[in-house]
NUROPA-729647 format. One line per 10 residues: number of its first residue (from 1); for each residue x negated, z negated, y negated of C-alpha. Coordinates in pm, 1 decimal. Layout:
BEGIN
NUM) X,Z,Y ~ ...
//
This chain:
BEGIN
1) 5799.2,-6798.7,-4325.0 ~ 5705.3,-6498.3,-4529.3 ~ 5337.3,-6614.3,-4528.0 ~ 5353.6,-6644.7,-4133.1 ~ 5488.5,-6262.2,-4102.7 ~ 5198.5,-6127.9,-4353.5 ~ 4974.8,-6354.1,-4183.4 ~ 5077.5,-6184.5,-3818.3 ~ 5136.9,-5843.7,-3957.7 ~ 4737.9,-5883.0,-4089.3
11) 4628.7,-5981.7,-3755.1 ~ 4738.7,-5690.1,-3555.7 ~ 4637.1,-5472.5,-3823.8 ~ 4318.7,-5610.8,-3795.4 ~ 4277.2,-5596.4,-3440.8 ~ 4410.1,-5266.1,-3451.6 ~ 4163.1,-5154.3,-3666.4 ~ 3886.2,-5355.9,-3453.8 ~ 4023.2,-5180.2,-3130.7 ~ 4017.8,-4803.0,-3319.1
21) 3675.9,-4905.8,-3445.4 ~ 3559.9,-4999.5,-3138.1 ~ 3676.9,-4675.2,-2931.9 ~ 3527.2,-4461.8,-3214.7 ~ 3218.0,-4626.0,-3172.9 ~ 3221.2,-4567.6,-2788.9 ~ 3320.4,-4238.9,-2829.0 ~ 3045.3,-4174.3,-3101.6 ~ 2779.3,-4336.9,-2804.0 ~ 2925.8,-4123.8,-2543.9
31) 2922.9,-3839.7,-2756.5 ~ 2534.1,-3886.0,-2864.4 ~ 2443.6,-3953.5,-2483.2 ~ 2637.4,-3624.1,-2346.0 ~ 2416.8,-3449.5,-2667.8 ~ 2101.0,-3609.7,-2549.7 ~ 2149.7,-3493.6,-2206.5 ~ 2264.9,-3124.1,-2285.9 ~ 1922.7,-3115.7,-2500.9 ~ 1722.7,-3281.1,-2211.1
41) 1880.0,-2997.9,-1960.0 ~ 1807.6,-2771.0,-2235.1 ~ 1469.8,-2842.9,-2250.6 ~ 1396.3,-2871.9,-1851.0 ~ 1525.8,-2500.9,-1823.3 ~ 1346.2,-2382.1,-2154.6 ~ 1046.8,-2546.7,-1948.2 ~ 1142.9,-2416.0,-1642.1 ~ 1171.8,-2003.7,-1821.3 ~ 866.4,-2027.2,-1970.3
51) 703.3,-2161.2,-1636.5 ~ 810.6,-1871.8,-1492.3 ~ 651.3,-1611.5,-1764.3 ~ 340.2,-1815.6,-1745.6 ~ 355.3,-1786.4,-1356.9 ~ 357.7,-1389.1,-1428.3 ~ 146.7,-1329.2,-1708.5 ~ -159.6,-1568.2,-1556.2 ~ -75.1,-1335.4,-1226.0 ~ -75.6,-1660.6,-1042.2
61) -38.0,-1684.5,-665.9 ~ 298.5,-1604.5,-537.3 ~ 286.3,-1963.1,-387.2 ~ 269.7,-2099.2,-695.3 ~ 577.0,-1936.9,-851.4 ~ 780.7,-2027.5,-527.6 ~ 677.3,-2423.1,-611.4 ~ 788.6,-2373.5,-964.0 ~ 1110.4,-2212.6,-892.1 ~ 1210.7,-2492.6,-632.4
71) 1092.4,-2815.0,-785.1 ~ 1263.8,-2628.4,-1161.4 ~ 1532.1,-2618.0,-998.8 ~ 1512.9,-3001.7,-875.3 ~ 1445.8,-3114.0,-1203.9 ~ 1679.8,-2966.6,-1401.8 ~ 1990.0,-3047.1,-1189.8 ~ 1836.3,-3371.8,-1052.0 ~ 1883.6,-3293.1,-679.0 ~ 1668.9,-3426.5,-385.1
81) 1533.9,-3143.6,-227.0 ~ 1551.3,-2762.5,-180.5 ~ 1426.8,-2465.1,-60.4 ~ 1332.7,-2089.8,-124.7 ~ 1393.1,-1836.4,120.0 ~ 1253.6,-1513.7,103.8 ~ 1362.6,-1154.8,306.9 ~ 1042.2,-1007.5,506.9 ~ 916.5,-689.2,453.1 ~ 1127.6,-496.5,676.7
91) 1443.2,-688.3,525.2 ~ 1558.6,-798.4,884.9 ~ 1532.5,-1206.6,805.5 ~ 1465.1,-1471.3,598.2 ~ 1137.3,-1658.1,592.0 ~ 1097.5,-1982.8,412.7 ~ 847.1,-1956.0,140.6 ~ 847.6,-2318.6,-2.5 ~ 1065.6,-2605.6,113.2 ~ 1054.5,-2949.2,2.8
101) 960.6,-3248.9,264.0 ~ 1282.8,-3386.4,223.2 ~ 1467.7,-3053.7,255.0 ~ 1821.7,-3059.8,417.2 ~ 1854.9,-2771.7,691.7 ~ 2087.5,-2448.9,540.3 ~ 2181.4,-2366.5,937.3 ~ 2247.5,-2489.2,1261.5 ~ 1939.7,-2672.8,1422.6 ~ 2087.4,-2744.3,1817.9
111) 2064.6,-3132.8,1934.1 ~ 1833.7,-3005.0,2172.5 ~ 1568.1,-2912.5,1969.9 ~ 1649.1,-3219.1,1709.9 ~ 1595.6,-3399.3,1994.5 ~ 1282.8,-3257.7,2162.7 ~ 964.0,-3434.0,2224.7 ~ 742.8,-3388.6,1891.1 ~ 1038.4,-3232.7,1653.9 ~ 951.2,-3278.4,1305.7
121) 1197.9,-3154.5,999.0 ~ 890.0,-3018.3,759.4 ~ 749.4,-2852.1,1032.4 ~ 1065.7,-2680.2,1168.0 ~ 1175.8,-2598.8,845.8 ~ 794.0,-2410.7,727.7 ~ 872.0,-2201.1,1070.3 ~ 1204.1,-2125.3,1157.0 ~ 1355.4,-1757.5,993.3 ~ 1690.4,-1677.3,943.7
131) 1899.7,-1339.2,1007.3 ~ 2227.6,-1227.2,807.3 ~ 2503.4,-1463.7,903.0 ~ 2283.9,-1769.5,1093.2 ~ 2444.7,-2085.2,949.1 ~ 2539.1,-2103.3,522.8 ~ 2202.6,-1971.9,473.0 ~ 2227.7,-1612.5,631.7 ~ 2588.4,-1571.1,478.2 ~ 2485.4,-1681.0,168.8
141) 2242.1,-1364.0,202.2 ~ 2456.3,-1142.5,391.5 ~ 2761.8,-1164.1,180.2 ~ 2558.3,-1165.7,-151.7 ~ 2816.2,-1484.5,-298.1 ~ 2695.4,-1833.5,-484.0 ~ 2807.9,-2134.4,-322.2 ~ 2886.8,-2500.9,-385.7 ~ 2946.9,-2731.0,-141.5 ~ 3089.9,-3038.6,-184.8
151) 3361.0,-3358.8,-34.4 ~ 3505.0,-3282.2,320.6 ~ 3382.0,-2874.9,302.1 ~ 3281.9,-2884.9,678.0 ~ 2994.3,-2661.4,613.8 ~ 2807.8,-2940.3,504.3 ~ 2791.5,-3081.2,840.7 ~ 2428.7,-2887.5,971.0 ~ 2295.8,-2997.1,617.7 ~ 2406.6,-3384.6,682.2
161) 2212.8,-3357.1,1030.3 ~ 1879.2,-3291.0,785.4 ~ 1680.7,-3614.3,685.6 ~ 1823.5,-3579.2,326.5 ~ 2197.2,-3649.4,438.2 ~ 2287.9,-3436.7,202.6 ~ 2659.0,-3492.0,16.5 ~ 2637.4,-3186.0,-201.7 ~ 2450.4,-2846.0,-252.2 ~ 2459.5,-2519.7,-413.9
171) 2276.3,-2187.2,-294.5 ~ 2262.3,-1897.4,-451.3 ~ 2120.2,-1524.2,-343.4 ~ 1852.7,-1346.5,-534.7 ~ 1883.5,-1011.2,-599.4 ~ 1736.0,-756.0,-858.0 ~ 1902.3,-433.8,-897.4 ~ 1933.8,-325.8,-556.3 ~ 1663.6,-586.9,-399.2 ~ 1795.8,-834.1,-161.0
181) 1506.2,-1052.4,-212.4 ~ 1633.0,-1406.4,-57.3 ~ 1838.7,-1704.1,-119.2 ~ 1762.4,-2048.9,-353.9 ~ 1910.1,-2347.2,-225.1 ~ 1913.2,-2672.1,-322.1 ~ 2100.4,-3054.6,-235.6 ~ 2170.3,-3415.4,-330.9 ~ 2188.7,-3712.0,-148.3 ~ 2404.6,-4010.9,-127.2
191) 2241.3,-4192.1,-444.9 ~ 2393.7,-3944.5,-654.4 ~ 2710.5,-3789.4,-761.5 ~ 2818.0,-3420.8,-634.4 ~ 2748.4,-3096.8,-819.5 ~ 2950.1,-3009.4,-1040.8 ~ 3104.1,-2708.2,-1206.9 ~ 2894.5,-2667.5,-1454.9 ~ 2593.8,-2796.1,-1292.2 ~ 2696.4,-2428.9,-1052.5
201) 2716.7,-2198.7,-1336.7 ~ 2372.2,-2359.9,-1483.0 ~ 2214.4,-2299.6,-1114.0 ~ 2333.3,-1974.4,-1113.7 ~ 2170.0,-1907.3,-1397.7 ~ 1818.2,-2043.2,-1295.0 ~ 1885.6,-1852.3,-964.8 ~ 1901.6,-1470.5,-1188.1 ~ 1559.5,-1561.4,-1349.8 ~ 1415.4,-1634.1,-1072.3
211) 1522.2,-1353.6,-875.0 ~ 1383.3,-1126.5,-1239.6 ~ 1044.4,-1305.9,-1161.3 ~ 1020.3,-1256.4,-831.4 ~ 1075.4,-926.9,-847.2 ~ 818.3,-859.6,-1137.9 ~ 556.2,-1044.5,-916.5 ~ 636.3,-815.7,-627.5 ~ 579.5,-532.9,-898.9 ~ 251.4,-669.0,-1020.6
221) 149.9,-744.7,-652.9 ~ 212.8,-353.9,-551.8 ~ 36.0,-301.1,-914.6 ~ -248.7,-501.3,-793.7 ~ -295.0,-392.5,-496.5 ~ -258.9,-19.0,-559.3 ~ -602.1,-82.1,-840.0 ~ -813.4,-238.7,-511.7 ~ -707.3,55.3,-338.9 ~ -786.9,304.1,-608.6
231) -1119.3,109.2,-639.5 ~ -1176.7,112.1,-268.2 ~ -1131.9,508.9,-288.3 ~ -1318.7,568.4,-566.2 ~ -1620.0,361.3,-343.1 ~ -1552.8,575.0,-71.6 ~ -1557.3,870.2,-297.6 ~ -1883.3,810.5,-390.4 ~ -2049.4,697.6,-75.0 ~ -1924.0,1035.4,50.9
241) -2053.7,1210.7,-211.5 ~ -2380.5,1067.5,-103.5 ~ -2344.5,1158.4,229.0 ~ -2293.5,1514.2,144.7 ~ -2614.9,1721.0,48.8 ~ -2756.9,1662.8,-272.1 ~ -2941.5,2003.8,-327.1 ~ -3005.5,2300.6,-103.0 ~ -3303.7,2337.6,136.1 ~ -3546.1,2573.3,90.7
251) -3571.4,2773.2,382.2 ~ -3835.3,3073.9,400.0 ~ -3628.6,3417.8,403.9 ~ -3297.1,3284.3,291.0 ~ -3071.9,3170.0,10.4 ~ -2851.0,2890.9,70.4 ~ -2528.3,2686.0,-142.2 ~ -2258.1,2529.5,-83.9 ~ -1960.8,2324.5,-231.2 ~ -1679.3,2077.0,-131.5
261) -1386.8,2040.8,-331.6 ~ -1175.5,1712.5,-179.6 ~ -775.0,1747.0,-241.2 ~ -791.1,1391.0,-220.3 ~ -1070.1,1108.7,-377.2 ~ -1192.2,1160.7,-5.3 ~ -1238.4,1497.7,193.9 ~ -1225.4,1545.3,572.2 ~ -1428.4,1863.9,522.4 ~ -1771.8,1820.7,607.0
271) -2095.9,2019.3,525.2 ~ -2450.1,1941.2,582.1 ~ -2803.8,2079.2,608.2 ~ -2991.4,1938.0,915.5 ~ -3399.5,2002.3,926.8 ~ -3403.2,2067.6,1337.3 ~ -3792.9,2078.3,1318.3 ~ -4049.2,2240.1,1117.8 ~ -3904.3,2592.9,1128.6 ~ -3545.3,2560.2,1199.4
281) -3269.3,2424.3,995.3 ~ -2899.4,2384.1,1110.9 ~ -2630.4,2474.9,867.9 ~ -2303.6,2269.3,969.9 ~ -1945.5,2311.1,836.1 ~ -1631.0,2080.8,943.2 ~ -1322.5,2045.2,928.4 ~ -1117.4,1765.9,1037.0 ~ -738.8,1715.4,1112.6 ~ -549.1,1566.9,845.7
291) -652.5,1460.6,470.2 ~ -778.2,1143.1,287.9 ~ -910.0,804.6,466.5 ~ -895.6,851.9,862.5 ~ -996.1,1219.4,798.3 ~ -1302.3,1080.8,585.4 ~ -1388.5,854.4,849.8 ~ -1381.5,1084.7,1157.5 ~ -1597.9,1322.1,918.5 ~ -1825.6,1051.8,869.1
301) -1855.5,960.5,1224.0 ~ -1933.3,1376.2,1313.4 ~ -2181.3,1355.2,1085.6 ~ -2384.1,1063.7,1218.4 ~ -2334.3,1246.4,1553.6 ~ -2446.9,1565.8,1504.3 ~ -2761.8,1458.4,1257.1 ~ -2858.8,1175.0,1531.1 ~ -2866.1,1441.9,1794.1 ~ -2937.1,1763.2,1635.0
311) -3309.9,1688.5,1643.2 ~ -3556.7,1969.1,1843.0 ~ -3223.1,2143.1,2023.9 ~ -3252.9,2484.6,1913.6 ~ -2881.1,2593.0,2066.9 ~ -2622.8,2541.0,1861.4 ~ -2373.4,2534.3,2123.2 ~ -2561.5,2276.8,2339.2 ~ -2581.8,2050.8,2029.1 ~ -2174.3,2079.2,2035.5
321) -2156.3,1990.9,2318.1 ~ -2339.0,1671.3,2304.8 ~ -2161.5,1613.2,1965.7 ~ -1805.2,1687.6,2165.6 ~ -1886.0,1415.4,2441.7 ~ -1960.2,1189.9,2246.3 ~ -1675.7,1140.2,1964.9 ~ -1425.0,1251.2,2261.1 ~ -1345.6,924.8,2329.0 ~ -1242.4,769.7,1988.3
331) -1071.7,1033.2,1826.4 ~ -723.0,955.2,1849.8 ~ -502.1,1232.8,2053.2 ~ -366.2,1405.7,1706.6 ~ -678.3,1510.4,1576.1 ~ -942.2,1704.3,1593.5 ~ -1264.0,1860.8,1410.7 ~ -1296.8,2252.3,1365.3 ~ -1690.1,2322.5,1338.2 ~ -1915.4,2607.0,1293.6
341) -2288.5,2508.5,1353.0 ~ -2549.7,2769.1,1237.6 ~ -2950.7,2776.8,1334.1 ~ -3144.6,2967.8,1091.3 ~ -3542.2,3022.1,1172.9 ~ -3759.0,2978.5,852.6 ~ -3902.1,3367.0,776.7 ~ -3664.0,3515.9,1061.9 ~ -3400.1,3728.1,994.7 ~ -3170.4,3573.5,1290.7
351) -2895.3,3352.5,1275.3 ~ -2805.5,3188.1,1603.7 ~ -2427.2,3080.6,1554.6 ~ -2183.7,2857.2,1755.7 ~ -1776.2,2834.5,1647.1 ~ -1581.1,2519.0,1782.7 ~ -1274.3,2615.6,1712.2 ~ -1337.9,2663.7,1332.8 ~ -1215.9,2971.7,1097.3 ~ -1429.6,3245.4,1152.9
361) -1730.5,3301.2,924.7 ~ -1733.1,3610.8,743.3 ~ -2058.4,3889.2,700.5 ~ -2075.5,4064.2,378.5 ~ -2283.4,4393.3,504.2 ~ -2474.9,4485.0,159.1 ~ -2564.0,4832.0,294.2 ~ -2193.4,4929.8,266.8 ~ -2040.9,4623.5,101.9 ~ -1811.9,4573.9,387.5
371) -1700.7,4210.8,519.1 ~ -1640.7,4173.3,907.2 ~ -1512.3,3845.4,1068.0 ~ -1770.6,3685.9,1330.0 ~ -1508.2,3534.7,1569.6 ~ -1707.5,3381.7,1872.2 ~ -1512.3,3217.5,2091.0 ~ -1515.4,2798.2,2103.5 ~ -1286.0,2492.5,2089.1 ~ -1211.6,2249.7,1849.7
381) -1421.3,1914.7,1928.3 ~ -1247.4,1594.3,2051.6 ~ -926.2,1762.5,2221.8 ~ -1112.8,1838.0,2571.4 ~ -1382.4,1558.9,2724.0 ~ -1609.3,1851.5,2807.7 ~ -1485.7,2061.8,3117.1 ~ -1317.4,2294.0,2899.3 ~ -1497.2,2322.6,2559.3 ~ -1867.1,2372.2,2718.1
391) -1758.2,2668.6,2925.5 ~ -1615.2,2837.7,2649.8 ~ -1853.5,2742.1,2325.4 ~ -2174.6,2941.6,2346.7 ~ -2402.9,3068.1,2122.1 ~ -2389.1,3378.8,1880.5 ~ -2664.8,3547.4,1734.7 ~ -2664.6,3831.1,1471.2 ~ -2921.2,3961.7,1200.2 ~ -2946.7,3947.5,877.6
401) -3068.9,4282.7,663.0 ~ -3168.5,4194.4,289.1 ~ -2863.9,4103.6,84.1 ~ -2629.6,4017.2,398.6 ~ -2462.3,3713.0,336.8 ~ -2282.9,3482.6,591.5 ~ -1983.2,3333.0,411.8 ~ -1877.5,2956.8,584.3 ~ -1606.1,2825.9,493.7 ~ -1287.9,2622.1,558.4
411) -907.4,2695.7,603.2 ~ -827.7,2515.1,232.3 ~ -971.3,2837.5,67.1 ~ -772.7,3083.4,213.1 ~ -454.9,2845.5,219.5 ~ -426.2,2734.5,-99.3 ~ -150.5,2770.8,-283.3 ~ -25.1,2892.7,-591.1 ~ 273.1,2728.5,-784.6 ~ 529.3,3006.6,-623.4
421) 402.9,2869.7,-265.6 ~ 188.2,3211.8,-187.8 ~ -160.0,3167.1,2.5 ~ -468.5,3297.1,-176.1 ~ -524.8,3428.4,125.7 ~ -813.8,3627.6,312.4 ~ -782.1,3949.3,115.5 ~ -903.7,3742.6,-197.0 ~ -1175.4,3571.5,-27.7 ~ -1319.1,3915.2,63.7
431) -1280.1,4070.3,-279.9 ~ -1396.3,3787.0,-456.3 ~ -1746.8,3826.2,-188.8 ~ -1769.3,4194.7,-250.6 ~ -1752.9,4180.1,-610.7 ~ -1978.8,3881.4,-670.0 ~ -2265.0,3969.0,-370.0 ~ -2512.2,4058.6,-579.9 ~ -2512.7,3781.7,-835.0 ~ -2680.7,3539.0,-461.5
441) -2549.1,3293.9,-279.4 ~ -2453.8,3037.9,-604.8 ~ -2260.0,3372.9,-747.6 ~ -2030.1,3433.1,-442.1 ~ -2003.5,3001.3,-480.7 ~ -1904.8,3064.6,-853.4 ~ -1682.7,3347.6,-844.3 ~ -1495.3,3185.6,-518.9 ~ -1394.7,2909.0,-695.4 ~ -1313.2,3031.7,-1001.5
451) -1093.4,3308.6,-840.4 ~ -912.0,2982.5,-667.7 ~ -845.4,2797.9,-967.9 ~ -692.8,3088.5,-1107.0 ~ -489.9,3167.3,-839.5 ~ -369.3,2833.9,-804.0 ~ -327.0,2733.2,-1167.3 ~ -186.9,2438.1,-1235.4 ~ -37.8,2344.9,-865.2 ~ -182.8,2052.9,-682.5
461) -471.9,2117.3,-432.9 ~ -332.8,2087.8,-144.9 ~ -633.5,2069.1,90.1 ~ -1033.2,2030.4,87.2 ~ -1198.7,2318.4,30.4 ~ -1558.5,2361.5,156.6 ~ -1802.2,2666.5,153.4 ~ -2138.2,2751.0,228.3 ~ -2303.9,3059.6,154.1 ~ -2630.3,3174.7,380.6
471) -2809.9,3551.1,201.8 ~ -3108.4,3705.4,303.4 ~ -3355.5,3723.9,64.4
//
């Protein structure tokens, strides 16, 4: 009897110990596969980070990050398709930016258009945008909130309509600081359990980074794009510096120089030195309406004008015109070009002058040092087709004695500004001339300039400044 009971008591020890065994060994598996699957998610979003800095520092396409993001996101949370949204430029809607074939629909498509002739998922996925508030998608954005869907939420019902027939999904918006930049979103199907918890908080997590990398490849876009524009300037910079004379002409009887000094890497101020035919020259100085590019182009385009047309025409005023009539018509209704358009005849003494609407030159009188404005009347070119500015531009003509100078020049010498916001102003202009008239036309250049940069210090430039001084010899 006694052996029976040690016999049973063994057994169930035994078995006990079996059954113990046996859930400690399950337990032990269970434990080992939840590791192994924490280091396999582990390594899909170490993957999935540094994808993301390789994406930046190889300054890859911005289509290529958007794949990554989505089909990182796929991968490490083993769902079935997704899709990244981004906000446009004026941060009025959403615009897909890469969607997967399979990708459920994150708002309301109508049975209508499900059901029109030719509908296709991909392609009305690829083209349809999305405003603040249309469907989960646009409130999602709106409202700035994570969200997992999941069981009987009846917000899944648009995203069941899809071809994924979706039974779970998590979005998420990205934002940076104070960027609204879009929304990540992402589903499963049928085959496979719902999100969970934390399956949310690990999405959540990818969504951050990738909102931090898209906005550092929006910074190294503007980055990017702001050195092709500096290199596009400094091109244009240069080609205008070609355009603009290279040396002074030497014309019989007179002393000529000039400058331009652009506020910008480009200058809508303008001078040139035409030859008109063997014994004339024409001495041009512009000024156009506005600063850098479109300035720079309209300067470029009065400049082809006036040297395509200022061949054999003796008048000034008559080559304004022509010049007038012709860039009239594409010069947009906000601008305009001041000129003053000088004829000097090699051994003369006579300058024949015509003003369209530019400041008026000034005539340093050596016999008494005294500086008088030569104000001819004229209109600015491109503001009247022609009925108005050819009655009132003519031509001026005045002598030169030995000495005289004719000072051109435009309205960013006598407007610059000093750090206190005072104008150099015309005063300085003519005491800088008076006191520097002897030293020729490169001294009044010289002193001019130098008398500005004084002045002005260490403020900005805050226009083009052009001159061009004629002397009698």
């Amino acid at each position: 009897m006694w052996a029976a009971f040690f016999f049973a008591l063994f057994a169930v020890t035994a078995g006990s110990f079996a059954y113990v065994y046996r859930r400690q060994r399950e337990m032990i598996v269970a434990l080992r596969r939840a590791r192994e699957k924490i280091q396999l998610e582990e390594t899909r979003v170490f993957d999935f980070l540094h994808g993301l800095g390789a994406a930046l520092s190889d300054m890859s396409r911005p289509s290529d990050l958007h794949v990554l993001i989505v089909e990182g996101a796929l991968r490490i949370l083993g769902a079935h398709g997704g899709a990244l949204y981004l906000a446009d430029r004026p941060g009025e809607k959403l615009r897909p930016a890469f969607s997967t074939r399979n990708c459920p629909p994150f708002f309301e498509v109508p049975e209508t258009v499900r059901n029109a002739p030719g509908f296709s998922w991909p392609t009305h996925l690829r083209l349809h945008t999305v405003g603040p508030g249309d469907g989960v998608l646009g409130t999602i954005w709106r409202d700035k909130e994570p969200l997992l869907l999941r069981g009987e939420d009846s917000r899944l019902a648009p995203l069941r309509a899809g071809p994924l027939g979706v039974t779970s999904a998590m979005l998420c918006p990205l934002y940076y600081g104070d960027q609204n930049l879009g929304v990540l979103a992402i589903a499963r199907g049928p085959e496979s359990e719902a999100f969970q918890s934390a399956e949310f908080q690990i999405f959540k997590a990818i969504a951050e980074q990738s909102a931090f990398a898209l906005y550092n490849a929006i910074v190294f876009s503007q980055a990017a794009e702001k050195r092709r524009l500096d290199q596009d300037l400094a091109t244009a910079h240069e080609i205008q510096r070609i355009l603009l004379p290279a040396e002074s002409p030497d014309i019989a009887g007179f002393q000529i120089a000039g400058i331009n000094v652009p506020a910008q890497q480009v200058s809508g101020d303008y001078y040139d030195y035409i030859p008109v035919d063997e014994g004339h020259y024409g001495i041009a100085i512009a000024d156009v309406s506005g600063k850098g590019v479109p300035a720079s182009l309209i300067m470029a385009m009065c400049r082809s004008v006036l040297r395509s047309r200022a061949s054999g025409q003796l008048s000034p005023s008559s080559a304004l015109r022509i010049v007038n009539a012709q860039l009239f018509p594409d010069i947009k209704e906000d601008m305009f070009i001041s000129m003053a358009y000088a004829i000097l005849e090699s051994g003369s003494s006579t300058v024949t002058l015509s003003r369209a609407g530019h400041d008026a030159p000034l005539l340093y009188s050596a016999r008494d040092q005294s500086v008088a404005k030569i104000n001819p009347p004229g209109m600015a070119l491109g503001i009247d087709s022609g009925g108005v500015f050819n009655r009132v531009t003519s031509d001026f003509s005045l002598t030169l004695e030995p000495n005289d100078c004719l000072v051109l020049y435009t309205d960013g010498v006598t407007e610059a500004l000093d750090a206190a916001g005072d104008e150099f102003g015309m005063a300085n202009v003519i005491k800088a001339i008076q006191a520097s008239a002897a030293d020729g036309a490169a001294g009044i250049i010289t002193k001019l300039t130098d008398d500005l940069r004084a002045f002005v210090g260490g403020h900005p430039q805050n226009d083009d400044i052009t001159l061009i001084v004629i002397r009698k010899k």
